[in-house]
N, C-alpha and C positions, 0 to 999 in steps of 0.2 A: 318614514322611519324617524322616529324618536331619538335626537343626543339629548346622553343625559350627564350632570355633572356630575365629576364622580369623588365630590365631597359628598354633596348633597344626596345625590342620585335621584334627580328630581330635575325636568328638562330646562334648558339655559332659558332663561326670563323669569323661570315661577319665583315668584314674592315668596318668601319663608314667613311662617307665619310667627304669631309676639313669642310663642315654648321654643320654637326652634332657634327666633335672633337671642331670646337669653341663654337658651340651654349654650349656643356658639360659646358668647362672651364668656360665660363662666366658663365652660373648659379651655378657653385664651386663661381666663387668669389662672386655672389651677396650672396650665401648661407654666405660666411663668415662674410661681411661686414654686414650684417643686423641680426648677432646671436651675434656680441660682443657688451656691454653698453658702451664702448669708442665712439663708434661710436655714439650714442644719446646724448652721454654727451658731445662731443665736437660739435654737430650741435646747440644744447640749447644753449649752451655758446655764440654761435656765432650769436644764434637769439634773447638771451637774452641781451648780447652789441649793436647789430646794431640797430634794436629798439631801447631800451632803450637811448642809446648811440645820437642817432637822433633826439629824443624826447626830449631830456636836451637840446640839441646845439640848437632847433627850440624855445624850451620855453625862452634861453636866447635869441635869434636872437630878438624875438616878441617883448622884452622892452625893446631894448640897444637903445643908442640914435643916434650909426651909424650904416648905412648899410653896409651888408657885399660887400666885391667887387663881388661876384660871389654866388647870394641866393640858389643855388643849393648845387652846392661844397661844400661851409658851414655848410649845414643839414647835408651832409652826409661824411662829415670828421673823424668819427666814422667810418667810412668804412677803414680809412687808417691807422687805428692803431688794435685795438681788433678782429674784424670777423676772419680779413685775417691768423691770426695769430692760430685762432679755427681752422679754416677747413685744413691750412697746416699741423698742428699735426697728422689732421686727414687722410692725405695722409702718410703722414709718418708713421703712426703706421699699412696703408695697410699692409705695407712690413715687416716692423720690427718688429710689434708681431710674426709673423710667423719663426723670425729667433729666437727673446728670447725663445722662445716655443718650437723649433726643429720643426714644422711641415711641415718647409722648404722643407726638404728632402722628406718629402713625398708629396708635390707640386711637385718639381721637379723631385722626378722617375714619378710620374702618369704624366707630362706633359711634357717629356724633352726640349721641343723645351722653351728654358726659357727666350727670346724674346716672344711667344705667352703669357707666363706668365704675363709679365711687361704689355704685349699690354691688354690683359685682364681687370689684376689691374687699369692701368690706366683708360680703357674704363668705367668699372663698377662706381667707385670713381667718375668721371670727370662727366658722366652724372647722379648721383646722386646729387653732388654738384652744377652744372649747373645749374638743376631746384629749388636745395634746394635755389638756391643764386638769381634766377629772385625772386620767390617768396618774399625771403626776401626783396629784395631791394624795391620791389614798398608793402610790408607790411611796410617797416619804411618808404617811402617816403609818403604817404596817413596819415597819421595821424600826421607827423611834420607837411604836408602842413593845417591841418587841426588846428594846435596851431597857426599857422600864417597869417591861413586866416582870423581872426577880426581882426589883423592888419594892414591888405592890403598890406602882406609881404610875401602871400603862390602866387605858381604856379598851373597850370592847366596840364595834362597830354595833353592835346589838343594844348598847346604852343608851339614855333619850336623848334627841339630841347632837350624839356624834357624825352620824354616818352623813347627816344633811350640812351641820358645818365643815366636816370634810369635805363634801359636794360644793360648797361656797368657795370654800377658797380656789375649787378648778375656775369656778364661775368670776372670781377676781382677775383672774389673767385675762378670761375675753375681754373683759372691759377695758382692761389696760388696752390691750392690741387694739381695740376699737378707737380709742386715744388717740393712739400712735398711727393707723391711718388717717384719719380728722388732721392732726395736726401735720401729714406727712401733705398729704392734699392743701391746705391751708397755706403752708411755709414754702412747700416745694423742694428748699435746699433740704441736703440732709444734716448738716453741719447746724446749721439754725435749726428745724426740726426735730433731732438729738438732743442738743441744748434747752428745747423749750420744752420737753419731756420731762426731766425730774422737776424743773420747774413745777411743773400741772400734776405729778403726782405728792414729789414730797415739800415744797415751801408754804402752800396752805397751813403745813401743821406749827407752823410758826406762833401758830396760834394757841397752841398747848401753853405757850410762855404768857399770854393773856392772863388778866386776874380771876380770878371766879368771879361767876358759875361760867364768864364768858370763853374761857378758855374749852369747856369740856361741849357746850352750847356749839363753838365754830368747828372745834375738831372732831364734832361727829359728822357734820355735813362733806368733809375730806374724804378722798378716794381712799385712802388707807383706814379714816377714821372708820367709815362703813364696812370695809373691810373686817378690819379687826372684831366687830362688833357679829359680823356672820360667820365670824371663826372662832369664836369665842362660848364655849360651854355653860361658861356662867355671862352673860352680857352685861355691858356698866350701865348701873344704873341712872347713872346720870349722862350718859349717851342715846340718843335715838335707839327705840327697839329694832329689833332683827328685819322687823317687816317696813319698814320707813328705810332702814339698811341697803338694804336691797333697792330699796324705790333709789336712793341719793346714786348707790354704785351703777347704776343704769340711764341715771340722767345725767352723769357728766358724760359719758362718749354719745349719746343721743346730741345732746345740746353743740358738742365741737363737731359733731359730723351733718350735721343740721348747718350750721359755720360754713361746712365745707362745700356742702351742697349747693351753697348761696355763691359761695368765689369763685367755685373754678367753672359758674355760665358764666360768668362776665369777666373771665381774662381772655388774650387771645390765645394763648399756649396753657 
């Protein structure tokens, strides 16, 4: 007679094969991320700004007596300060609860391979955030457009152009969160971690204060700079196009979780 275990349901010694140890991890991390209130509380935060946030800039847009250079951008310029800032945390506190907690170690005896770990974290977060941040973006983009449409000031999702820069700006949030686990892995603390967050997104643009052309040259390579540029209707022309945009917003959490990948084989904890 066959015992079988009755996780697996597969008899005690059988090796699980490479779908079944990731399919494990990933449901360990969706189990974690969706049993802590940090987690609800920093997506609220970030849905209660970007709305909100959108809806103020659209209701002043609607009576000012110029127009913005870029009706789009403008609504959602709330996007380049407060969301991004929510859901980074929220990468960040992936990693770093689990180290202020000590649960680390027991992450990492059950999963030694501690590159799957990061890949995990990241994957679990990233496609959370992905869809948390489409939705949000075309939830504040629909009802600014809707403050501005008696004024003959809103867009159509049907116009060239809008519906995929609304699509950008959900896609700015995963990368932020991809940030924020990189550098949650990286730092470990969350205190440090936190701190080194607005750093990596907003002090690059320091460089806005550069002389020309050098200033407009460094701050399109910025997380925001590319940002702004895939949210943007009309795109600066003296910024990186759309499609270099997009390359730059994808190689900063590539490059710090590439960082991460490298530090935490060689710590002991």
């Amino acid at each position: 007679m066959t015992v079988l275990d009755p996780v697996t349901q597969k008899g005690f010694g059988h090796s699980p094969s490479l779908v079944e140890r990731a399919g494990g991890v990933l449901l360990s991390e969706w189990t974690k991320l969706c049993s802590v209130r940090s987690t609800w509380w920093t997506l609220l935060v970030a849905a209660v700004t970007a709305v909100g946030g959108s809806a103020l800039v659209a209701t002043t847009s609607a009576t000012s007596k110029h127009l913005p250079f870029d009706p789009l951008a403008s609504v959602f310029i709330s996007w380049l300060e407060y969301p991004v800032l929510a859901v980074g945390i929220l990468g960040v506190l992936a990693f770093t609860s689990e180290y202020s907690s000590g649960q680390i170690r027991t992450t990492f005896t059950a999963v030694p391979q501690r590159r799957a770990v990061l890949a995990a974290k990241a994957g679990i977060v990233g496609m959370v955030t992905l869809g948390f941040g489409e939705v949000l973006a075309f939830a504040s983009f629909l009802p600014s457009e809707a403050i501005l449409a008696p004024h003959h000031r809103g867009l159509s999702l049907g116009e060239p152009r809008v519906a995929g820069a609304v699509a950008a700006a959900g896609f700015a949030l995963f990368a932020i969160v991809m940030v924020g686990v990189g550098l949650g892995a990286v730092i470990r603390h969350t205190a440090g971690a936190i701190a080194a967050l607005p750093a990596v997104i907003y002090l690059p643009l320091v460089a806005l204060s550069l002389p020309s052309p050098w200033n407009e040259r460094i701050a399109g390579f910025t997380l925001l700079g590319a940002a702004s540029q895939l949210v943007s209707l009309h795109p600066h022309p003296g910024l990186p196009s759309p499609g270099v945009s997009l390359g730059v917003l994808a190689a900063w959490p590539a490059a710090i979780l590439v960082c991460a990948a490298v530090v935490i084989t060689r710590r002991d904890t």
